[in-house]
C-alpha positions, 0 to 999 in steps of 0.5 A, a space after each residue: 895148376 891152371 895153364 895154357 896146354 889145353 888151349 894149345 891142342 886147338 887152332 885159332 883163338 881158344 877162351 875159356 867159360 865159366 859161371 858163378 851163381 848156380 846155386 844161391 837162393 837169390 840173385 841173378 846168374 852169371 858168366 864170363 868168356 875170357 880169351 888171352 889174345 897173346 899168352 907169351 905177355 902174361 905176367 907171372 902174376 897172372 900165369 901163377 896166380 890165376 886158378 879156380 875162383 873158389 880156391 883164391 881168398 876174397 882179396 887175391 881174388 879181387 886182385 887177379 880181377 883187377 889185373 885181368 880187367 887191366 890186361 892188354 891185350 885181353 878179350 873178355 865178356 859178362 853175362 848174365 841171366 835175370 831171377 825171372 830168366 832163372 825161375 822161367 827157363 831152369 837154372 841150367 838153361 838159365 846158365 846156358 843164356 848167361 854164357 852166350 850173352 857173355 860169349 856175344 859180348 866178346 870183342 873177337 870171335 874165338 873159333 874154340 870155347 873151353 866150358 868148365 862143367 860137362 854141359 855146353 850150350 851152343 854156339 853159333 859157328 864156334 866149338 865148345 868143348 867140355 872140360 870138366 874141373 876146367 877151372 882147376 886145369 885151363 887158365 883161361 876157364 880159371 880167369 873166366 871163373 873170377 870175371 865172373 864171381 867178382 862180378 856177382 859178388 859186385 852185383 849181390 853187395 849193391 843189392 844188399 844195399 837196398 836189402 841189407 837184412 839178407 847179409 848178401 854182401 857176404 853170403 852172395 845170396 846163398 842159404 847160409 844160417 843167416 840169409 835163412 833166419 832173415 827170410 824167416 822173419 822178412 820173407 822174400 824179395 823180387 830177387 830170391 829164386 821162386 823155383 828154388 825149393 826152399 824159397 817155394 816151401 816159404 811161399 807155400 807156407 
């Protein structure tokens, strides 16, 4: 279960990274910086409830989400990086980009940053640590991880509204049967990945 005791090893504010979006065929990539500025006022709601995006239903997802954006005092940042940025840099470094607008975007410098995964970028002037399964164990990567899905998510049904073929409300641009049968008889839109391999074998093709 997610909580705080990672944080407390480290001096200073200490918020937590994570991304959504890594491996869809379609859409852009994005990333949230969460720091909780005074843990003793977290609602039990939130101590109990927050923990890996992918492990929470849609509702109780959007819940938490919710919460968090209504949450005093609660600093937190959204990046994110374009499909152009993703096919020009790699998605990796595409992801990295992602993580530093969301960490430039924060209203206070942390002086310690907790990224979920094994790679970090660099941030000027504050520590990154890896911590991998970060959203299983750190409460504020868990709280990072739904900022940022819900906000993809956000992101992929408003552009389902001008491609509403792609099923991207519900697939979040992934290459489910579904978003495969509709580029196989549409093709590709400005907002599918070029240098994903499926979407490259359909330009080739």
């Amino acid at each position: 279960m997610a909580s705080l005791e990672i944080e407390s090893h480290y001096k200073g504010l200490v918020g937590g990274v994570d991304e959504a979006g890594r491996g869809p065929w379609a859409g852009p990539v994005v990333a949230a910086a969460a720091v909780f500025l005074d843990s003793s006022s977290l609602p039990p709601s939130l101590l109990n409830g927050i923990r890996d995006s992918k492990k929470l239903s849609k509702m109780k997802r959007e819940n938490l989400y919710q919460e968090l954006m209504a949450l005093e005092p609660f600093n937190y940042g959204i990046g994110m990086a374009s499909v152009e940025e993703i096919d020009r840099l790699n998605i990796l470094q595409a992801t990295f980009l992602a993580m530093e607008r969301a960490v430039h975007s924060l209203a206070q410098r942390p002086a310690t940053l907790l990224i979920d995964g094994k790679h970090t970028p660099s941030f000027q002037g504050i520590k990154a640590i890896p911590v991998i399964s970060g959203d299983d164990i750190s409460l504020s990567i868990a709280a990072a991880s739904i900022l940022a899905k819900v906000s993809r998510d956000l992101i992929m049904k408003n552009l389902a509204a001008a491609y509403p073929v792609y099923g991207w409300e519900r697939n979040a641009g992934y290459g489910t049967p579904y978003h495969q049968d509709a580029l196989k008889t549409h093709g590709i839109t400005p907002h599918h990945r070029k240098s994903f391999a499926p979407i490259k074998k359909l330009i080739e093709f």
